[in-house]
KOLPA-903039 format. One record per atom (N, C-alpha, C): atom name; x, y, z. Coordinates in pm, 1 decimal, always signed. Each point is the difference from the previous one (the first is absolute). Layout:
! residues N
PT  CA  X  Y  Z .
...
***
This chain:
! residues 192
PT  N  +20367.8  +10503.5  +12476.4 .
PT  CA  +69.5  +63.3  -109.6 .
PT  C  -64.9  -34.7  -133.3 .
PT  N  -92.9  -79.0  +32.4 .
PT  CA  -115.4  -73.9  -152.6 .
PT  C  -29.6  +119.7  -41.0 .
PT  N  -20.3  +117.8  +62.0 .
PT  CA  -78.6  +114.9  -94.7 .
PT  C  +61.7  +89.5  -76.3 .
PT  N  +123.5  -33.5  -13.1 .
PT  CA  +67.6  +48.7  -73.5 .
PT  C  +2.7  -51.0  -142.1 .
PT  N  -50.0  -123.6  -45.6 .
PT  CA  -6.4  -95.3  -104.2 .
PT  C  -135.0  +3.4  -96.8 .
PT  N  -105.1  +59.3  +20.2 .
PT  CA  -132.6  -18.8  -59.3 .
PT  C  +9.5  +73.7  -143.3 .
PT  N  +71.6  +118.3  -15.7 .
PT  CA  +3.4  +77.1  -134.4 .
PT  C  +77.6  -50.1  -92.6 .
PT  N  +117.7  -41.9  +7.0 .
PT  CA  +88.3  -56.0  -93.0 .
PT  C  -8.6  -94.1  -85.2 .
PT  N  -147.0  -118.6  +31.2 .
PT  CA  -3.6  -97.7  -105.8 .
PT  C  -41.9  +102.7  -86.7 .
PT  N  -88.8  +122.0  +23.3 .
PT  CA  -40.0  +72.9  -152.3 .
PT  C  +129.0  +66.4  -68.0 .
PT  N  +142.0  -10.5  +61.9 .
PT  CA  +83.6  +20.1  -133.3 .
PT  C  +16.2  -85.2  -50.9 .
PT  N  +14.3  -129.9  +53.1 .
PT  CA  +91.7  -106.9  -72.3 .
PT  C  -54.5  -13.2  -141.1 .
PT  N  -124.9  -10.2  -42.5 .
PT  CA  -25.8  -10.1  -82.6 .
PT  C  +64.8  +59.0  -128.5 .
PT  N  -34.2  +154.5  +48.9 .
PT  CA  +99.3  +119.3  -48.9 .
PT  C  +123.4  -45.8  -36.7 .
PT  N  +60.9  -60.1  +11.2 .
PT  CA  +121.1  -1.4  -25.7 .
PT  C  +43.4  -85.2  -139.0 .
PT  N  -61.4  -60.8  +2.4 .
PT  CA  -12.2  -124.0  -139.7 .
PT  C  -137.3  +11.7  -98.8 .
PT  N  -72.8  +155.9  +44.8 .
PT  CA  -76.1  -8.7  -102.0 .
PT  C  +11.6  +44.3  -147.5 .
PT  N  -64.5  -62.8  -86.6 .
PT  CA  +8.0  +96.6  -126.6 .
PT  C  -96.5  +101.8  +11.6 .
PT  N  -122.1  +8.9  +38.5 .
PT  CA  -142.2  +84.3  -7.8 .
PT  C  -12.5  +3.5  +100.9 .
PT  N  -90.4  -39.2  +68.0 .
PT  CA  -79.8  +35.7  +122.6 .
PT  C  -42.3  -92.3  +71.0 .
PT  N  +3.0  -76.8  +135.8 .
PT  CA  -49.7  -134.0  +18.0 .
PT  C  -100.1  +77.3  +77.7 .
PT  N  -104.0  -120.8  -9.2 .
PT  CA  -126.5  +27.0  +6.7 .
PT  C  -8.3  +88.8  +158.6 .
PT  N  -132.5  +79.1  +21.9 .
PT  CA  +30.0  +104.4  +99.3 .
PT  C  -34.7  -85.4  +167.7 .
PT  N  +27.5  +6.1  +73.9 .
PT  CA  +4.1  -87.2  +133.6 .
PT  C  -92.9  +67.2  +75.2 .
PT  N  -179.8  +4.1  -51.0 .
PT  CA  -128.2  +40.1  +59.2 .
PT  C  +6.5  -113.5  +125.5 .
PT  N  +11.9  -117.4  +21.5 .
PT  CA  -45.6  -49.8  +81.9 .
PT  C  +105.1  +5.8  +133.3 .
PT  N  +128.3  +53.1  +3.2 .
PT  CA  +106.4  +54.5  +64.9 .
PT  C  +0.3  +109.1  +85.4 .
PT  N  -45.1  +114.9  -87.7 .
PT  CA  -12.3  +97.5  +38.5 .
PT  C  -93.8  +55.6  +170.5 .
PT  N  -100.4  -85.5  +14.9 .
PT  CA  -30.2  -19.0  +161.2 .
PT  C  +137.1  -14.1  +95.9 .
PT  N  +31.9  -74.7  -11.5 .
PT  CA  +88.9  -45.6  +69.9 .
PT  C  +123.0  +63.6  +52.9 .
PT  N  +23.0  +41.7  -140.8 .
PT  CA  +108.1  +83.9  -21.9 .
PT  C  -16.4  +169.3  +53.9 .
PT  N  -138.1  +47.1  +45.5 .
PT  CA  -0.2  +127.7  +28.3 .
PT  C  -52.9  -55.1  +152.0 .
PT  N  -26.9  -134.3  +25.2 .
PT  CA  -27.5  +1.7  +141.4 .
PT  C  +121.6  -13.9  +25.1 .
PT  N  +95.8  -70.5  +33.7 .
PT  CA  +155.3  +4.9  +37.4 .
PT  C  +58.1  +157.3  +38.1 .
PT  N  -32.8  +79.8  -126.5 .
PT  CA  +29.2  +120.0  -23.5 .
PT  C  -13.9  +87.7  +130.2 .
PT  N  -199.3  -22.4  +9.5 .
PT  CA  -28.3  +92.7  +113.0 .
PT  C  +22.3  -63.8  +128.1 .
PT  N  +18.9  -161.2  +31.4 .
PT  CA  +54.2  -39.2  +100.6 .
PT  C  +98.2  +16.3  +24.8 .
PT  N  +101.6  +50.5  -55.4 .
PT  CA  +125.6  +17.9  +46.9 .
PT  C  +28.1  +198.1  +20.1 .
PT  N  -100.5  +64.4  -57.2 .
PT  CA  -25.5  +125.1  +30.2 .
PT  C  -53.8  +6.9  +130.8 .
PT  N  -57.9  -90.9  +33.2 .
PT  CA  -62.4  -2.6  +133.1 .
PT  C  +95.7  -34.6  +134.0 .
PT  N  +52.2  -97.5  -71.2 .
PT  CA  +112.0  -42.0  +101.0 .
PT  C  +161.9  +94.3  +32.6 .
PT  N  -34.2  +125.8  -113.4 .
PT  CA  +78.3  +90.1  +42.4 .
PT  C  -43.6  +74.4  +82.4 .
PT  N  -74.9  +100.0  -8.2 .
PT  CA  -135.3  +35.6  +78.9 .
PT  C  +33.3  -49.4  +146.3 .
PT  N  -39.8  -121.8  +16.3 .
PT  CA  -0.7  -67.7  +102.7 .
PT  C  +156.6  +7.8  +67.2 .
PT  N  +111.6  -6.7  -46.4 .
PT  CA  +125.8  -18.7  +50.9 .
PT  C  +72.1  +162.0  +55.6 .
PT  N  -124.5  +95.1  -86.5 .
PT  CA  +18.2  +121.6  +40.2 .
PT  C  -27.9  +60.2  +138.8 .
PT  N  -99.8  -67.6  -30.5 .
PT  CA  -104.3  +62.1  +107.9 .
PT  C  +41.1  -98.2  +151.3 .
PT  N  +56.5  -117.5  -2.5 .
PT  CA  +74.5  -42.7  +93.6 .
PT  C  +146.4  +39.3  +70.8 .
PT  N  +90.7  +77.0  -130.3 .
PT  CA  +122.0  +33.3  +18.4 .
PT  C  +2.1  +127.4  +32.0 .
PT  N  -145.5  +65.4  +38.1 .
PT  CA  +3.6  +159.4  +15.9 .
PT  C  +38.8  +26.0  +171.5 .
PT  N  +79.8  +23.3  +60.2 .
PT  CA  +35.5  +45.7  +127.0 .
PT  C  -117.8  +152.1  +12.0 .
PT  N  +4.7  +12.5  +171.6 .
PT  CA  -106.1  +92.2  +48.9 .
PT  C  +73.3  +166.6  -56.3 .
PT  N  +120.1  +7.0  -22.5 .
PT  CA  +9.0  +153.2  -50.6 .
PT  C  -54.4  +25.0  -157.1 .
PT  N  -50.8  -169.1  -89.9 .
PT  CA  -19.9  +11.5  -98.4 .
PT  C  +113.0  -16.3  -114.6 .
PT  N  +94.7  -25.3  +13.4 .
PT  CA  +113.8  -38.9  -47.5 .
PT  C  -10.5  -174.5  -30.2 .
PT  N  +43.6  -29.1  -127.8 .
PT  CA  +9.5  -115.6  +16.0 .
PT  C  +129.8  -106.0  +67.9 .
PT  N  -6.0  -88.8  +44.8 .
PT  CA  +125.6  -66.0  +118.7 .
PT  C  +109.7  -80.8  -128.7 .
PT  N  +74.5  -15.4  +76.0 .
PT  CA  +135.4  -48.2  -115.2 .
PT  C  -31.2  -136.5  +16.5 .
PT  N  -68.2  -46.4  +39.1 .
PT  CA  +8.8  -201.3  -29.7 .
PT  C  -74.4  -4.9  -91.3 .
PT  N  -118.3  +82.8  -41.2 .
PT  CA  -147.5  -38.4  -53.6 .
PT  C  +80.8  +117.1  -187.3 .
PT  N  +88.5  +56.4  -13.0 .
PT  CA  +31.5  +36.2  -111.9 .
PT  C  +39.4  -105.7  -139.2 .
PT  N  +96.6  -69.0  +70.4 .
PT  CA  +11.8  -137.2  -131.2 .
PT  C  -89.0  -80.2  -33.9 .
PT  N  -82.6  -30.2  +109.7 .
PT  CA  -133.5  -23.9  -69.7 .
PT  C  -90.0  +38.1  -67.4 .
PT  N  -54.7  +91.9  +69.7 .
PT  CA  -44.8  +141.6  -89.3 .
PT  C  +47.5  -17.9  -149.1 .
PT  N  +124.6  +22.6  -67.6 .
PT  CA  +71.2  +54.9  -81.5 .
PT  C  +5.5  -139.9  -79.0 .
PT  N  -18.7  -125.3  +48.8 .
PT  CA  -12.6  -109.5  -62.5 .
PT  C  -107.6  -3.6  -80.5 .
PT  N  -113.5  +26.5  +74.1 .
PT  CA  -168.8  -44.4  -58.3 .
PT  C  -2.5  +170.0  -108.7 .
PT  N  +27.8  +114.1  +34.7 .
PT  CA  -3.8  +125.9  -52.4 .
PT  C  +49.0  -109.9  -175.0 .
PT  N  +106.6  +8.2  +60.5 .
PT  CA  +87.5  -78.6  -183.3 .
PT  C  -46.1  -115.8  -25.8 .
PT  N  -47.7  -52.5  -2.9 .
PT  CA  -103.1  -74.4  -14.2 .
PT  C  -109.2  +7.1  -67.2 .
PT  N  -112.1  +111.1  +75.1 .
PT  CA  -107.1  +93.2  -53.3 .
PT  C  +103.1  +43.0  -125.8 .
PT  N  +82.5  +101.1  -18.5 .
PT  CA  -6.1  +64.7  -132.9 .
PT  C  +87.9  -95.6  -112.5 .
PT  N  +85.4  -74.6  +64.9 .
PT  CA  +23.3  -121.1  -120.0 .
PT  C  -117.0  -61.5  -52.1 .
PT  N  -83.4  -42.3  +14.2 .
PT  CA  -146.4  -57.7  -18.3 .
PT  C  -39.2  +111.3  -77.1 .
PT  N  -42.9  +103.9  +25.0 .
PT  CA  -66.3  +67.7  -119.5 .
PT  C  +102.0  +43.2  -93.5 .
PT  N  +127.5  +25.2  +14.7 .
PT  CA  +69.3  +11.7  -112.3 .
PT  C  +12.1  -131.8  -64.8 .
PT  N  -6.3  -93.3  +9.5 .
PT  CA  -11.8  -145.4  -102.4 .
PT  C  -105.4  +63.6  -66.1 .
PT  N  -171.5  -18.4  +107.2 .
PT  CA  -134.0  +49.4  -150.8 .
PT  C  +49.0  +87.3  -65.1 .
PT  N  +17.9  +123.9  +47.2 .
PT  CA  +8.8  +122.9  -50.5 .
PT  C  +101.6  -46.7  -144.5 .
PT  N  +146.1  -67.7  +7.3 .
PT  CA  +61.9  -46.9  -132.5 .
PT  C  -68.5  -101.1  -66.5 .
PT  N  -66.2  -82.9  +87.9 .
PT  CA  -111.1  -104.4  -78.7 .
PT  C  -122.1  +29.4  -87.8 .
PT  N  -27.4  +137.8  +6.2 .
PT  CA  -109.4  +77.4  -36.1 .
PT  C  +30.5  +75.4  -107.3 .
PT  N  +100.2  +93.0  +36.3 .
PT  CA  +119.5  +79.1  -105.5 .
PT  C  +20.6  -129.6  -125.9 .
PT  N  +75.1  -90.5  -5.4 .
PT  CA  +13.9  -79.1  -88.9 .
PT  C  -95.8  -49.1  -81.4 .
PT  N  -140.5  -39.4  +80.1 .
PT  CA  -68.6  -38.6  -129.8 .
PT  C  -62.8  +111.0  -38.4 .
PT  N  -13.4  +137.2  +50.4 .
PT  CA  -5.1  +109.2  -103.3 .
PT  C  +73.7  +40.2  -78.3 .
PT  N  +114.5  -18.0  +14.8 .
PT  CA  +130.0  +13.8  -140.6 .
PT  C  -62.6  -69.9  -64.7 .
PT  N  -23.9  -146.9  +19.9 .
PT  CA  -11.6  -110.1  -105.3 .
PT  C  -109.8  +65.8  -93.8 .
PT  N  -145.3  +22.0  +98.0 .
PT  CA  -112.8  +36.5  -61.0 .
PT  C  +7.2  +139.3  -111.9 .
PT  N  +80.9  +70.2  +35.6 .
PT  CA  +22.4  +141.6  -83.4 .
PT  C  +98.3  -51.3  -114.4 .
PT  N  +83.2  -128.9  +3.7 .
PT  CA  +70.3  -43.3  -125.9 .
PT  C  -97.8  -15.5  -80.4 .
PT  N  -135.9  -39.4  +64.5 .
PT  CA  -87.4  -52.6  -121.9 .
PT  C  -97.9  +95.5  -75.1 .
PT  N  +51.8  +140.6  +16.1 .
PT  CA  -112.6  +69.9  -29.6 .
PT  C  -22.2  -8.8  -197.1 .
PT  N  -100.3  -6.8  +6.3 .
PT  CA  -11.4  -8.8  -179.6 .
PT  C  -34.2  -145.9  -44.6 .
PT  N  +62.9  -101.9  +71.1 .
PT  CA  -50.7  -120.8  -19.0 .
PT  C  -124.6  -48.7  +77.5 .
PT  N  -49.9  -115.5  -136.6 .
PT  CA  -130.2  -36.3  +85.2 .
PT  C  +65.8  -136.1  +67.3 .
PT  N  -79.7  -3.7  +111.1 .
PT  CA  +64.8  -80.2  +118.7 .
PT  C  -63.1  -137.0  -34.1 .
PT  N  +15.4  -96.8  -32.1 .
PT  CA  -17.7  -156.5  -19.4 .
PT  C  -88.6  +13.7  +133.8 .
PT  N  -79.9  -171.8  +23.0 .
PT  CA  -68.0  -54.7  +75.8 .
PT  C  +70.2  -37.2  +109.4 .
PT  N  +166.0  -85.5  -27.0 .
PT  CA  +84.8  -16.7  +102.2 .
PT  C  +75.4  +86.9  +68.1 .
PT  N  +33.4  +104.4  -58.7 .
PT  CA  +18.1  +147.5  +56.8 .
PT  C  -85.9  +16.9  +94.8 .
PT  N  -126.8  +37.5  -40.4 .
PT  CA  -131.3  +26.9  +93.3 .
PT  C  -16.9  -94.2  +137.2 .
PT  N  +23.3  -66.2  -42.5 .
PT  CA  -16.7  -104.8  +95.8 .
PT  C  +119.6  +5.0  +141.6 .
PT  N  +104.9  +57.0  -47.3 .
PT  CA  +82.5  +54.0  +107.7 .
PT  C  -17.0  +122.7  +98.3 .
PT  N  -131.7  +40.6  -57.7 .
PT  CA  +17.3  +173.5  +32.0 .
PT  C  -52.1  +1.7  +160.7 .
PT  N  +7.1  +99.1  +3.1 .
PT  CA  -136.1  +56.3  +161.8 .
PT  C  -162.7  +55.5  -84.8 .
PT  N  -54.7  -14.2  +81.3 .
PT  CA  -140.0  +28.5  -72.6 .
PT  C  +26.3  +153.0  +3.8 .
PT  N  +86.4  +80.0  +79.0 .
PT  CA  +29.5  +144.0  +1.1 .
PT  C  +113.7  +47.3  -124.3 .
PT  N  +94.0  -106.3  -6.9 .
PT  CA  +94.8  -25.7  -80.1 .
PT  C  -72.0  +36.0  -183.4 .
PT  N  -116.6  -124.5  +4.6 .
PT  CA  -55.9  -4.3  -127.2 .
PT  C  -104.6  +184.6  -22.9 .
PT  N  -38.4  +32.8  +90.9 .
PT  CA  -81.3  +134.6  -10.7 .
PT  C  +116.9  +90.6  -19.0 .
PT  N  +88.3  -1.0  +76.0 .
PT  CA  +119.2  +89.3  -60.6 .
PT  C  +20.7  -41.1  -162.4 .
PT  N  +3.3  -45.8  -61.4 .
PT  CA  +68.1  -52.1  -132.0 .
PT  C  -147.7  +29.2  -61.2 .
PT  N  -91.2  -18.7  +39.4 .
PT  CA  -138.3  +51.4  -83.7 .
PT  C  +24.3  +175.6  +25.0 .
PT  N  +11.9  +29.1  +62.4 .
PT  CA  +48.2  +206.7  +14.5 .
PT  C  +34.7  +34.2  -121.7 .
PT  N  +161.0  -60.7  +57.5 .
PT  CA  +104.9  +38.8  -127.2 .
PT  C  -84.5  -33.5  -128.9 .
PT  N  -4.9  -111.2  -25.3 .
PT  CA  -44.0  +23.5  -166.0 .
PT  C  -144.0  +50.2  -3.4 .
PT  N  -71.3  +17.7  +109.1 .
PT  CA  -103.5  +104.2  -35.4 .
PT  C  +87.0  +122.9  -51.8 .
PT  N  +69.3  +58.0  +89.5 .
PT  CA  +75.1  +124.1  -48.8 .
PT  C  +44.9  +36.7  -122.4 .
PT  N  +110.8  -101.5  -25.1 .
PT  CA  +47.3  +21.8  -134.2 .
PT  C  -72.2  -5.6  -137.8 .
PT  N  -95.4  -72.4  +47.5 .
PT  CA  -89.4  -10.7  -126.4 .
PT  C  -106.7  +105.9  +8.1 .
PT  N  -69.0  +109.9  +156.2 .
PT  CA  -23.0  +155.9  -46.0 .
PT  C  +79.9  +89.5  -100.7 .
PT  N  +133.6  -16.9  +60.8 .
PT  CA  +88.4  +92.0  -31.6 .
PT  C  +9.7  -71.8  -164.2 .
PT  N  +29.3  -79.5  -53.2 .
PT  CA  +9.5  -63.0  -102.7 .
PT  C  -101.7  +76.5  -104.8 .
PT  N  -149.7  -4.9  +46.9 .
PT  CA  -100.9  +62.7  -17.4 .
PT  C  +16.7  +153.6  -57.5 .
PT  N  +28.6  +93.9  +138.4 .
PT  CA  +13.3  +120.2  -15.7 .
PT  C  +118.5  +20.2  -77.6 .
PT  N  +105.6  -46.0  -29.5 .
PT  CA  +81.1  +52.9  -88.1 .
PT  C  -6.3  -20.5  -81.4 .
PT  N  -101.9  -111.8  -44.8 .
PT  CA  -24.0  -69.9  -158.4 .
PT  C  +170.7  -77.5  -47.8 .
PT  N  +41.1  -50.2  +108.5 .
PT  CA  +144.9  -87.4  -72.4 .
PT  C  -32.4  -124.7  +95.4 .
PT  N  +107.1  -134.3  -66.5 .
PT  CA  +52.6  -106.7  +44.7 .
PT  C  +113.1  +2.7  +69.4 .
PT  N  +5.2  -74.2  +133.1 .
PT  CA  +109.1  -6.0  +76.9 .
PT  C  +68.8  -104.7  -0.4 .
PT  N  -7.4  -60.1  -102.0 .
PT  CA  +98.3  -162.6  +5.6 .
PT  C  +83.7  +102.4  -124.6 .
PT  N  +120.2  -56.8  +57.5 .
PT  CA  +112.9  +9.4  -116.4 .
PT  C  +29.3  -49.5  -110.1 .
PT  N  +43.1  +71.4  -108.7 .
PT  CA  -22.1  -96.6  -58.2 .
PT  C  +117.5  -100.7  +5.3 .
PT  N  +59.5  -45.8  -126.8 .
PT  CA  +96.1  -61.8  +19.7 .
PT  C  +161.0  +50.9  -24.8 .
PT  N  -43.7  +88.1  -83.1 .
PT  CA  +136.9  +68.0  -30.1 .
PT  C  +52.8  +161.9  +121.7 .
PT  N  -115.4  +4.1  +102.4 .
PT  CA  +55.6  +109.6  +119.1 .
PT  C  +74.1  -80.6  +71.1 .
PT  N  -17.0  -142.1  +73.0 .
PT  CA  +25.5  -102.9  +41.8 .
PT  C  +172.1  +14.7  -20.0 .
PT  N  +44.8  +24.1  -144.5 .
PT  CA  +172.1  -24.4  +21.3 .
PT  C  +75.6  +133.8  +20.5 .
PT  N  +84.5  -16.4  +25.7 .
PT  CA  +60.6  +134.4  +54.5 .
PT  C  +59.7  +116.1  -140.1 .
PT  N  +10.0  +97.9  -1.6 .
PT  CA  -0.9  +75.9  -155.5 .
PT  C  +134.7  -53.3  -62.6 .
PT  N  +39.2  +71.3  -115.4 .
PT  CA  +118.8  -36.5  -71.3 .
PT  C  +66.4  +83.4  +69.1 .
PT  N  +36.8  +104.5  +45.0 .
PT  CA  +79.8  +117.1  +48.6 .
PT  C  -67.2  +33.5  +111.8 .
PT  N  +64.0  +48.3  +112.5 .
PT  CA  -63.9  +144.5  +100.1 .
PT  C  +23.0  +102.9  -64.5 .
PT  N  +44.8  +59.9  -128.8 .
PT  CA  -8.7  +132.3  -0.9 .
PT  C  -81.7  -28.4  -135.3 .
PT  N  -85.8  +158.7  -30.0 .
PT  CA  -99.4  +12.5  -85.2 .
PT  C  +74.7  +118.8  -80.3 .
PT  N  -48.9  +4.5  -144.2 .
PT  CA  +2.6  +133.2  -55.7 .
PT  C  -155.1  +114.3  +15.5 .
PT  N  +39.8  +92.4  +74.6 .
PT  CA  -108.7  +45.0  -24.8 .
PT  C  -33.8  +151.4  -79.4 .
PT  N  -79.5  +31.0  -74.0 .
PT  CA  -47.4  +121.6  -58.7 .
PT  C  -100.4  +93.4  -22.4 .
PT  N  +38.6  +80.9  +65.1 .
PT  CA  -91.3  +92.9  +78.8 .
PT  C  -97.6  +33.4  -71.7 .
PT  N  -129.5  +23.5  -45.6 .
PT  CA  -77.8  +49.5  -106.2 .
PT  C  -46.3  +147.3  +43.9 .
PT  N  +9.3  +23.4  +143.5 .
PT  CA  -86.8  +118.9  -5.5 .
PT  C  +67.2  +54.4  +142.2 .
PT  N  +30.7  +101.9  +47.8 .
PT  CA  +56.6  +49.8  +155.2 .
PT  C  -57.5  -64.1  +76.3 .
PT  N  +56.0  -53.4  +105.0 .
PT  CA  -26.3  -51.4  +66.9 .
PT  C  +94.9  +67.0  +143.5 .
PT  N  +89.8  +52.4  +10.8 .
PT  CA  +28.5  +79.1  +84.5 .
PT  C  +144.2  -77.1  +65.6 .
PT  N  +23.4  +7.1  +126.5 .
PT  CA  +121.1  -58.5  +62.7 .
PT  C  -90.9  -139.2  +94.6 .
PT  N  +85.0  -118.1  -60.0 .
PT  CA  -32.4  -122.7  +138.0 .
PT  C  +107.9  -49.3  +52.4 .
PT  N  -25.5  -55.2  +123.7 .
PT  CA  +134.3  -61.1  +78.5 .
PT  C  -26.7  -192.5  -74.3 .
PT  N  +99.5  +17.6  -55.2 .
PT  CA  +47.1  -130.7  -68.8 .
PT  C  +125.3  -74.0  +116.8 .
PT  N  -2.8  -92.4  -87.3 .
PT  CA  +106.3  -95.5  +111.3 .
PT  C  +145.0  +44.3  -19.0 .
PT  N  -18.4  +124.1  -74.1 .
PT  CA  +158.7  +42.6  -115.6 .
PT  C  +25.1  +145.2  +90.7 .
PT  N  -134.7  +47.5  +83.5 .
PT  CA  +7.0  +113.5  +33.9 .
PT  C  -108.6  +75.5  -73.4 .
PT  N  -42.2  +156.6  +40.0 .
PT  CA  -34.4  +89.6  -61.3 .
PT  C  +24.4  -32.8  -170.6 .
PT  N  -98.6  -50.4  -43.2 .
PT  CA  -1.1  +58.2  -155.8 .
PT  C  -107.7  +103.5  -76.6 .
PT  N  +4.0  +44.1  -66.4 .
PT  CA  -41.7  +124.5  -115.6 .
PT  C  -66.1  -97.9  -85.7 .
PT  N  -131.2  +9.6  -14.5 .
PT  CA  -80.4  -35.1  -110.3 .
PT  C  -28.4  +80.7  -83.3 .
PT  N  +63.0  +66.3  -84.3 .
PT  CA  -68.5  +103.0  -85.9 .
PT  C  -27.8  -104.2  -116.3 .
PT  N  -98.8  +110.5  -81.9 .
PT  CA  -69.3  -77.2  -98.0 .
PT  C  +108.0  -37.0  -154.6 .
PT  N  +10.6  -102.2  -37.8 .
PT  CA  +92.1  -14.6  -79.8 .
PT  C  +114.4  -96.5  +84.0 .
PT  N  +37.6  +1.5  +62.4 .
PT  CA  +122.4  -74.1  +94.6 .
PT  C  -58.0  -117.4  -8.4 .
PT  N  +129.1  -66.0  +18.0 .
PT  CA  +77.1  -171.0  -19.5 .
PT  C  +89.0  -24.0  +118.6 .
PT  N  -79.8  -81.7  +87.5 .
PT  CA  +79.1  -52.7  +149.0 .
PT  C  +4.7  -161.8  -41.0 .
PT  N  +102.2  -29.8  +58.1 .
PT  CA  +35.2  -107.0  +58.1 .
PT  C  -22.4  -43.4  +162.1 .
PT  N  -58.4  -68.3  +23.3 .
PT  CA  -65.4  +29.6  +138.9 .
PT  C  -28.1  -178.7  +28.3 .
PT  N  -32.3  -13.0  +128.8 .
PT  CA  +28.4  -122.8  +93.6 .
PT  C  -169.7  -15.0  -45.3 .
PT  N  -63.1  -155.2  +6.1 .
PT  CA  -132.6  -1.3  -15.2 .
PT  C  -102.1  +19.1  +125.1 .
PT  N  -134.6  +47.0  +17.6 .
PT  CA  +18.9  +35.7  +107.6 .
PT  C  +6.3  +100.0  +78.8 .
PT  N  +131.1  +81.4  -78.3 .
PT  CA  +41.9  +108.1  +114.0 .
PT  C  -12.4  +162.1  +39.9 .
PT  N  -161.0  -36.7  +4.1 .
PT  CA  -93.6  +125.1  -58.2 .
PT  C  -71.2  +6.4  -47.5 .
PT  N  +35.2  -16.0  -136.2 .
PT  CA  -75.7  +66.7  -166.9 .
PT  C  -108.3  -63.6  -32.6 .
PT  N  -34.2  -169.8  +88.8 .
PT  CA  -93.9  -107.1  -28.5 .
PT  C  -125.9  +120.5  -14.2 .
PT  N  -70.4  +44.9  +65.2 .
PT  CA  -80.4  +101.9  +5.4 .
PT  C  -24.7  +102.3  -115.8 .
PT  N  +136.1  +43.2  -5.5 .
PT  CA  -48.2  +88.5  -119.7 .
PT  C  -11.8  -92.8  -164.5 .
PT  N  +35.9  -93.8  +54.5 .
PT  CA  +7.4  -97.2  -148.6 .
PT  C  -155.2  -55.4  -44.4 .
PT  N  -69.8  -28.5  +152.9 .
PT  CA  -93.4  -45.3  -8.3 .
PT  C  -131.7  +135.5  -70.6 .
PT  N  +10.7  +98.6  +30.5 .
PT  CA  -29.3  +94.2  -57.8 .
PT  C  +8.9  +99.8  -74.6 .
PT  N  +106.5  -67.9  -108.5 .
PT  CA  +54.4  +1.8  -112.3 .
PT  C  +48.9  +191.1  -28.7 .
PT  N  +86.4  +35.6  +73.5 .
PT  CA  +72.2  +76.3  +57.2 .
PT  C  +160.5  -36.5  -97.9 .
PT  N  +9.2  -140.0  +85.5 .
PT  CA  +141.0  -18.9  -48.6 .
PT  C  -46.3  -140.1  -116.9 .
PT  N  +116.7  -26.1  -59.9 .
PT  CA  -11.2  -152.8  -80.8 .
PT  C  +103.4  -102.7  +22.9 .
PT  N  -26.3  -112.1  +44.7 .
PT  CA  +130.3  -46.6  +41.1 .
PT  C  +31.2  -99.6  -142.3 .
PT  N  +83.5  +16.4  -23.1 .
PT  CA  +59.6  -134.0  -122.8 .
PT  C  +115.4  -89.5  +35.7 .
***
């Protein structure tokens, strides 16, 4: 029943971390031999419990169904063990990652995080803007609702209010957001 135990020291960690504890390269053997040994040993319990019409026999099922759950408990631990430090890693997008950070990563882990900010800093490029916030987007507005004023037709949009009428000249009161961001940005509408 030992093989049921090999994945779980990689949550514990998880559980009391603040960041990321360092990645478990020298584990990972071990941990995918267990894996396929016990894939094997299903395999094997199959291929013993198979009666001659090809049916499998009722003694050899709870076993079966033991090692089966087994196999997919085991990869659902990595699979959430894996999931998690990619949440973690995507919290960090935009920041530069310290030495002790780094030092936790996967060497696949760290090439992922070289991508991303390859990326953002193309795109950064091609749009000619900065993607750090500044400090004042950071707090949440004074109001959700905006005044806004239409400068030029802009036609009918679905707002959070419903169907509204932009004609040129008009004064909405409107949710922020809820629509109009677009036409504001292309100075259509004016928000004050």
């Amino acid at each position: 029943m030992n093989d049921l135990v090999p994945p779980l020291p990689l949550l514990q960690p998880l559980q009391t971390a603040t960041f990321l504890p360092p990645y478990p390269t020298s584990q990972w053997p071990a941990i995918l031999s267990n894996l396929k040994n016990l894939q094997l040993t299903c395999e094997h319990v199959y291929d013993q419990g198979l009666s001659q019409d090809g049916e499998l026999q009722d003694e050899f099922k709870p076993v079966l169904a033991l090692h089966v759950g087994a196999v997919e408990r085991n990869k659902r631990v990595l699979l959430a063990y894996h999931a998690f430090r990619l949440r973690k890693l995507l919290g960090l997008r935009g920041q530069v990652l310290d030495e002790d950070v780094r030092a936790t990563l996967s060497e696949e882990e760290v090439k992922f995080d070289a991508k991303v900010k390859a990326m953002r800093a193309r795109y950064a490029d091609a749009e000619d803007c900065e993607l750090t916030l500044p400090g004042y987007a950071l707090c949440p507005p004074n109001s959700l609702r905006a005044e806004y004023v239409v400068r030029e037709d802009a036609g009918t949009v679905l707002a959070e209010e419903g169907m509204v009428r932009l004609g040129e000249g008009s004064r909405h009161f409107l949710v922020r957001g809820g629509g109009v961001d677009g036409l504001v940005d292309v100075g259509a509408v004016e928000e004050r």
